[in-house]
N, C-alpha and C positions, 0 to 999 in steps of 0.2 A: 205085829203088822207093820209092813213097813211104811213112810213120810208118802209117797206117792198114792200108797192105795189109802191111806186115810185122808189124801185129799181130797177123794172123790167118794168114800163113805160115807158122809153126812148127806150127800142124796141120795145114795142107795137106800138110806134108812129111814127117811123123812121124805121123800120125792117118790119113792116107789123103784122099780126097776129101770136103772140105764144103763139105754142101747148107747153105744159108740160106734162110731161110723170112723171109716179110715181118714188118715190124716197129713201124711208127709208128700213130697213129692217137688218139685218144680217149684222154682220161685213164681207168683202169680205178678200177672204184667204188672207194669206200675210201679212195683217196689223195688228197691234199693237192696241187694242184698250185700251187709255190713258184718266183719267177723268181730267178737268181743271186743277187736285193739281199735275197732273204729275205720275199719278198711273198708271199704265200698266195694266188690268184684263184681256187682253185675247193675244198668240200668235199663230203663225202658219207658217209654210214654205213659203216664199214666191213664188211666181209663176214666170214662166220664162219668161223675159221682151220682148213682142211681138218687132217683126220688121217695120218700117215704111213700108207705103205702098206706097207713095209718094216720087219724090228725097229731099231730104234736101237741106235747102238753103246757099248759100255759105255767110261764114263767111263777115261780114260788118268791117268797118275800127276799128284797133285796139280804143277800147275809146268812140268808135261812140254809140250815144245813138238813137236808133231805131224812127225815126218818124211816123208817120202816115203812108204813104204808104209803110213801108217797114215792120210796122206793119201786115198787110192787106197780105206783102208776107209770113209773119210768122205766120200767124194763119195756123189752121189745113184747112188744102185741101184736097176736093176729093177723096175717096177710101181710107183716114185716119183713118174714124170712121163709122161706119153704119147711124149714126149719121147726116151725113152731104149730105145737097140734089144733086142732081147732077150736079146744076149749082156753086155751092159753098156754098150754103145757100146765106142768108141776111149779108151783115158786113157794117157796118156805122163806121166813126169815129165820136168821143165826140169832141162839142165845146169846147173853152176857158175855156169859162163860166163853161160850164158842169167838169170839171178839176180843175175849181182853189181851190187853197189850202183852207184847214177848216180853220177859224179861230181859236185864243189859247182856246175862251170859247166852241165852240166845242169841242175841242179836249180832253178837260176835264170835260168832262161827257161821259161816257163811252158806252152807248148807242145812243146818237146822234154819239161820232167820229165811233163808228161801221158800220152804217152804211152809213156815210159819205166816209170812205175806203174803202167798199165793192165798192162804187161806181167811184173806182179811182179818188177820188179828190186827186189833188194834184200832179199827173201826168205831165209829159214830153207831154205826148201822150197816144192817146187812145183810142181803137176801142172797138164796141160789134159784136157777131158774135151768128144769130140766125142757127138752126139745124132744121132740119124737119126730125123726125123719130117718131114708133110708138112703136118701140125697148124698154123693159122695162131695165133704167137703165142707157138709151141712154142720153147725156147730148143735152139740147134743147136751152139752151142760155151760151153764154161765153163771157169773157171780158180777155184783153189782153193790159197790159200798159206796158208803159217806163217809167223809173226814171232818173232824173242826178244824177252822181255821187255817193254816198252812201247812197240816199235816199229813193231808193226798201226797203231797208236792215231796216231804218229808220222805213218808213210806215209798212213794213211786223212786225216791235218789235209792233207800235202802236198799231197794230190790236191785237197780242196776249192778250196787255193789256185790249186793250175795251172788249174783248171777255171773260174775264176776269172778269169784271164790271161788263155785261151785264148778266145775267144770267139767264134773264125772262123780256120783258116791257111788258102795254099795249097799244094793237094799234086797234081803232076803235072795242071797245066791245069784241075783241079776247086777249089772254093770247099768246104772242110768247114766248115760249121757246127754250131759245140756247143752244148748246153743243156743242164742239169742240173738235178733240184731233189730236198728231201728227200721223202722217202718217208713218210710216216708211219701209213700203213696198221698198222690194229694187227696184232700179233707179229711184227713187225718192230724190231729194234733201231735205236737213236739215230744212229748212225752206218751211215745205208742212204741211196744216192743211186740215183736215176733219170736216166740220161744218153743224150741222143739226138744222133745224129751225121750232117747230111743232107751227101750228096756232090754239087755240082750242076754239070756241066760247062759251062765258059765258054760265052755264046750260048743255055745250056738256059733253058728257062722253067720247068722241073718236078726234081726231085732225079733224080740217077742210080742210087744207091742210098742207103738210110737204114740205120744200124746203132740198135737202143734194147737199150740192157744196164742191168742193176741192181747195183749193187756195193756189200758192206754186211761190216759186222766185226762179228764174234764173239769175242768174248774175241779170242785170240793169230793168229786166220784171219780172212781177206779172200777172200769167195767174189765170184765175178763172173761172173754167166749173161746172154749176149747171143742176139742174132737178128737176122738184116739179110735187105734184099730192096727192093724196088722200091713194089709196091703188094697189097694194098690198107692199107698199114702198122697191122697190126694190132701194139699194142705186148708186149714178150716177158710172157706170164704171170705172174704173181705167187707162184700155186700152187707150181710147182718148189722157185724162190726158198726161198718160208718151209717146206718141208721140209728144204730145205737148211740153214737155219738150226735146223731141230729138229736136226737131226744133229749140228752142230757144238758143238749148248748143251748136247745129252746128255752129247759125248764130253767136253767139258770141264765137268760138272759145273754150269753155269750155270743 
């Protein structure tokens, strides 16, 4: 099976059945769009940072690194995103196992640690959080870790670099193509990337599926809300995202 579809396996098997809604498309106002080398090609006014629709969660102990079910309190709820079903959606927390760190020869090679981060190895803690929407744009799966100490900060440099490396693999007869750039949409923190992922099968003239997810650190948490689908690749929302970053700036005080 290939790195890609085992990404997104552990909620299929644990979360239940997920829908993917389309995902690529137009840069969304606001953001900066930036190629791997740090080039800027497009800007625009940013848009005014919507308000929670949910209370925020109160601040956790100064230092305190967020475990699993305090995780589970900080993920996005209810009436937060269109996105999210009315019971809460699906959230699982990740085993041990499913967490522990890559090793050194993963971590250098730039498309295995890719994808080995995406999937929070290497985590304090760590939940997935499945969405039920038909919303184009709507984010349909998300994941949400903890770090100790300065090892968010760590893992979020690794990634740039795998992303970096990684520029195209193949996986099961498909060509995955990656692109990333920084995000700078304001309320959006420093460390927020935009990364889109086209799947195209050998002979295709067109992608088979596109994945576009945002992934960004907050203090000691790495949230990562995706969406995939075929067409009319609208790219995943913004909105979820930066409540999801209200949550996590509340909870830690930032």
């Amino acid at each position: 099976m290939s790195e890609y579809r085992l990404l997104f396996s552990a909620s299929l098997v644990t979360a239940g059945c997920l829908l993917l809604s389309a995902c690529a498309g137009t840069p969304a106002p606001g953001s900066a769009d930036r190629s791997a080398d740090g080039t800027r090609t497009s800007a625009a006014p940013a848009p005014s940072k919507p308000a929670p629709t949910a209370a925020l969660p109160a601040p956790g102990a100064a230092g305190g690194v967020p475990d699993t079910a305090r995780l589970m309190e900080l993920a996005l709820q209810p009436g937060e995103t269109a996105g999210v079903a009315e019971d809460g959606g699906s959230i699982y927390s990740l085993t041990a196992g499913e967490v522990r760190p890559l090793p050194p020869a993963d971590l250098s090679v730039p498309c295995t640690a890719m994808w080995g981060l995406l999937r929070q190895r290497g985590a304090h803690a760590a939940i997935s959080q499945t969405f039920d929407s038909e919303e184009p744009g709507s984010p349909t799966v998300g994941g949400l870790a903890s770090y100790a100490g300065t090892d968010a900060a760590t893992v979020f440099g690794r990634l740039r670099t795998a992303l970096a490396g990684c520029p195209s693999v193949e996986e099961d007869g498909r060509t995955v193509t990656i692109r990333y750039e920084d995000l700078d949409t304001a309320g959006f923190p420093e460390d927020t990337l935009r990364i889109r992922m086209t799947m195209t099968d050998a002979g295709s003239t067109g992608p088979a599926e596109v994945i576009d997810r945002i992934v960004a650190r907050v203090g000691v948490c790495i949230t990562d809300l995706s969406a995939a689908g075929v067409e009319p690749y609208p790219r995943v929302s913004e909105t979820p995202v930066l409540r999801q970053v209200d949550r996590l700036r509340a909870a830690q005080g930032l």
